[in-house]
C-alpha positions as a LaTeX table, in Angstrom:
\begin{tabular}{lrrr}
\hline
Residue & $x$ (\AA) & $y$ (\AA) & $z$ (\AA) \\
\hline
Unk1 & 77.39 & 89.41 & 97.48 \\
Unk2 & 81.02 & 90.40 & 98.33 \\
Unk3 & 83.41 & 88.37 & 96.92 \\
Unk4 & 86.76 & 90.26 & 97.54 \\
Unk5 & 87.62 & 92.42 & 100.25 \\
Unk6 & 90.58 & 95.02 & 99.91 \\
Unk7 & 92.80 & 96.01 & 102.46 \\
Unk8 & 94.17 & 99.77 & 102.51 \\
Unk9 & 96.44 & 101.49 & 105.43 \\
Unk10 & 98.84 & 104.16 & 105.87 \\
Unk11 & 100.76 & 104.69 & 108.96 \\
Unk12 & 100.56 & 108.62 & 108.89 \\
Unk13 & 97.77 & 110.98 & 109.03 \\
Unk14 & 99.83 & 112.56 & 105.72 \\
Unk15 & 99.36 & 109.75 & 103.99 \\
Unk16 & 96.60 & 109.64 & 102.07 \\
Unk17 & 94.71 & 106.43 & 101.40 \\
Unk18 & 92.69 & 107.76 & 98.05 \\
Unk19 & 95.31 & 106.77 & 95.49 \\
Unk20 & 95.86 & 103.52 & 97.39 \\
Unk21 & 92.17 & 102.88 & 97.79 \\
Unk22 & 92.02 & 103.68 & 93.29 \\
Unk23 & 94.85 & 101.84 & 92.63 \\
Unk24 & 93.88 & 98.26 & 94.14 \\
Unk25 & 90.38 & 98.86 & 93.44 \\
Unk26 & 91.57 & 98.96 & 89.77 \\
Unk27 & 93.46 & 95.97 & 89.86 \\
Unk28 & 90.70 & 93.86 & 91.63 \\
Unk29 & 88.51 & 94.95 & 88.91 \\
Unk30 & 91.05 & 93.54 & 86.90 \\
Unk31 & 90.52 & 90.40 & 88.29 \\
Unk32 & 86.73 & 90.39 & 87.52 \\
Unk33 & 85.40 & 91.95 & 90.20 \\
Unk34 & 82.44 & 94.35 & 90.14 \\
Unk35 & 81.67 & 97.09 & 92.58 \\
Unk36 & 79.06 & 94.82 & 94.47 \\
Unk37 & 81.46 & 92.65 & 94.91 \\
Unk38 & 83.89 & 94.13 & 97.00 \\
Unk39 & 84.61 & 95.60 & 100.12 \\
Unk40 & 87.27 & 98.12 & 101.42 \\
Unk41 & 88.48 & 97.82 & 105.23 \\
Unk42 & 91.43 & 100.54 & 105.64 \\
Unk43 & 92.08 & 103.40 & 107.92 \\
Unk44 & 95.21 & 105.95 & 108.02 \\
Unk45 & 97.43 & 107.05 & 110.37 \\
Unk46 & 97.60 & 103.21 & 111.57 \\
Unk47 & 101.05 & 102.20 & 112.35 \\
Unk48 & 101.35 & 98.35 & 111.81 \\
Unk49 & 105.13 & 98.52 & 113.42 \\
Unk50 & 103.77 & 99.59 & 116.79 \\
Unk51 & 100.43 & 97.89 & 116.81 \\
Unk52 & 98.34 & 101.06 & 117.87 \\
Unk53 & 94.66 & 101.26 & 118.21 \\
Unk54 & 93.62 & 102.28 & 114.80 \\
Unk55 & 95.54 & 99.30 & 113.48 \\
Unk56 & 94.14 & 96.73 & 115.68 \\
Unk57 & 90.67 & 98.17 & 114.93 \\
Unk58 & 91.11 & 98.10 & 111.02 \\
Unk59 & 91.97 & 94.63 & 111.45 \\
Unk60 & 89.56 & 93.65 & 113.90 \\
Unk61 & 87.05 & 94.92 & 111.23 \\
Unk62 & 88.75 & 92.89 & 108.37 \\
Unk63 & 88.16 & 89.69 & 110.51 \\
Unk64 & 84.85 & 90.47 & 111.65 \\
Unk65 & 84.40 & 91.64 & 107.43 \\
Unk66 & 85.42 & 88.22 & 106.52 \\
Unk67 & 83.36 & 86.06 & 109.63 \\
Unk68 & 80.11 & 87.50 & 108.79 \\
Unk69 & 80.57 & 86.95 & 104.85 \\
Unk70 & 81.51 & 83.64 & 103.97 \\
Unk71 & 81.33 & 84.44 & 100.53 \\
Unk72 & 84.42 & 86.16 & 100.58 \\
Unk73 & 86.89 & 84.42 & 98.21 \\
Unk74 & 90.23 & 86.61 & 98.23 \\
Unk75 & 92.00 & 89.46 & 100.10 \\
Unk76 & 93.89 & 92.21 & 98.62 \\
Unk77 & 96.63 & 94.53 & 99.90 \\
Unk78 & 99.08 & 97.06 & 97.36 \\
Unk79 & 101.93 & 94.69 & 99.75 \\
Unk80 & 102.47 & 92.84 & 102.48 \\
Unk81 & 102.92 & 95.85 & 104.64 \\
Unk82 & 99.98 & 97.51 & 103.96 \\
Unk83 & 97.81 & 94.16 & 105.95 \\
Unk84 & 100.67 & 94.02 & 108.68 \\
Unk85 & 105.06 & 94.14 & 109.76 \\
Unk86 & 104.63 & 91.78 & 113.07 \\
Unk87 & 105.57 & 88.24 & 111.54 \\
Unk88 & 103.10 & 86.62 & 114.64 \\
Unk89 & 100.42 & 89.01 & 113.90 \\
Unk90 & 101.32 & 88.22 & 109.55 \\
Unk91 & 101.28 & 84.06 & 110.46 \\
Unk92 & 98.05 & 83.89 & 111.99 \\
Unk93 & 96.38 & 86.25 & 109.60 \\
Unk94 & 97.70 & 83.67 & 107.14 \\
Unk95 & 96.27 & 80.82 & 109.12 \\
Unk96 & 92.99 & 82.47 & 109.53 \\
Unk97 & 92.73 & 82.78 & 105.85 \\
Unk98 & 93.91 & 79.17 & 105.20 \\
Unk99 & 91.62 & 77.83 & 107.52 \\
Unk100 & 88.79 & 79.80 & 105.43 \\
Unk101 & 89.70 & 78.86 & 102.15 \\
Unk102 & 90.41 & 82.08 & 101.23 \\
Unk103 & 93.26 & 83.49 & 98.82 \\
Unk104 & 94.97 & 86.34 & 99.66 \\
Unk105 & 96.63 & 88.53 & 96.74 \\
Unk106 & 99.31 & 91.46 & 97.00 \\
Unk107 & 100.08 & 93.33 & 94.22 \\
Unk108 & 103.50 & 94.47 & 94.67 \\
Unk109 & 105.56 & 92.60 & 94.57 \\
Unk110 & 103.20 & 89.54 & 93.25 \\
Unk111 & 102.34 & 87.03 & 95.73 \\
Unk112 & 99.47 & 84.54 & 95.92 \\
Unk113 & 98.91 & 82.42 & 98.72 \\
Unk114 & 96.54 & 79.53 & 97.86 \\
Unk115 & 96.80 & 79.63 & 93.98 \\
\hline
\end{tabular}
């Protein structure tokens, strides 16, 4: 049953997401999280700024992650920047996640929003 779902996303095809992907993976497990447990949605070369394709399809898969398992209890990013940089886009992800119930943790800096 998934329980947390991890969201991972570089704007470059340089970037690589494998040390992101291993270092929030860590720190969910932290959290006491197993493998079964949780999901990774991410992409690369996804620029959040101008709202290309890749992005809106990494996110369209985190909602459509989230919809079709309501088991899902928390989303985590490394930061803020990693889910999204459009404040409208950042506010209704919020919402969505409000209106579910469901906490949303970033690592760097700390944030929490329900707890």
């Amino acid at each position: 049953m998934i329980k947390a779902l991890i969201i991972i996303r570089t704007s470059t095809k340089k970037q690589e997401v494998d040390s992101q992907n291993y270092e929030i993976v860590n720190y969910v497990k932290s959290m006491g999280y197993t493998d079964d447990e949780i999901v990774v949605v991410g992409t690369k070369a996804a620029s959040a700024i101008k709202l290309d394709d890749r992005y809106k399809e990494n996110m369209n898969k985190v909602y459509a992650t989230i919809n079709s398992n309501p088991s899902i209890e928390c989303v985590y990013a490394w930061g803020l920047d990693r889910i999204g940089r459009n404040e409208e886009l950042m506010v209704g992800f919020k919402n969505f996640l409000i209106q579910k119930k469901i906490n949303l943790r970033i690592k760097e800096p700390s944030l929490y929003l329900l707890e």
